[in-house]
C-alpha positions, 0 to 999 in steps of 0.5 A: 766177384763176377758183375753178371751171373753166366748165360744159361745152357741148357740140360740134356733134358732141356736139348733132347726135348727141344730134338726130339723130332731128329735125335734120340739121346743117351748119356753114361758116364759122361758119354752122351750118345746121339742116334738120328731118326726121322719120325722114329724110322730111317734118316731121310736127309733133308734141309730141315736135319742138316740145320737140326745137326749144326744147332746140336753140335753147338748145344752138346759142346756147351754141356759141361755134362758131355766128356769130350775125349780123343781116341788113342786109336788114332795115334 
C-alpha cells in the first residue's frame, strides 16, 4: 500500500483551459490533436509560444488520456 496518494495531473479540460490563448485541442479515440492559433488566426511566433510549446509538451505526456504511438510509415 502506497504511503502517499499519486500528484494530480491535470485533464484535457483542465490543460485546454489553462492553453486556450495558443492551443486548440481535439481527442478521439485516444488521439489528442493540437492546432496552434494566435488570438484565433495565424501563428505569430513569439517567446511567449515557444514557452506555451515546451509547457504543452510535459502536460500531454503526462495524460494517461493520449495514445502515444509510433508510425509504421517510418520503418
Amino acid at each position: 500500500m502506497a504511503m502517499n496518494e499519486y500528484i494530480h495531473m491535470p485533464t484535457l479540460e483542465e490543460y485546454s483551459e489553462r492553453f486556450k490563448d495558443f492551443f486548440y485541442f481535439k481527442r478521439e479515440n485516444g488521439i489528442l490533436e493540437v492546432k496552434m492559433h494566435t488570438k484565433g488566426g495565424p501563428v505569430h511566433w513569439s517567446y511567449q509560444m515557444h514557452h506555451a510549446i515546451a509547457e504543452l509538451w510535459t502536460v500531454v505526456g503526462h495524460d494517461t488520456q493520449n495514445e502515444v504511438c509510433r508510425s509504421r510509415h517510418a520503418e
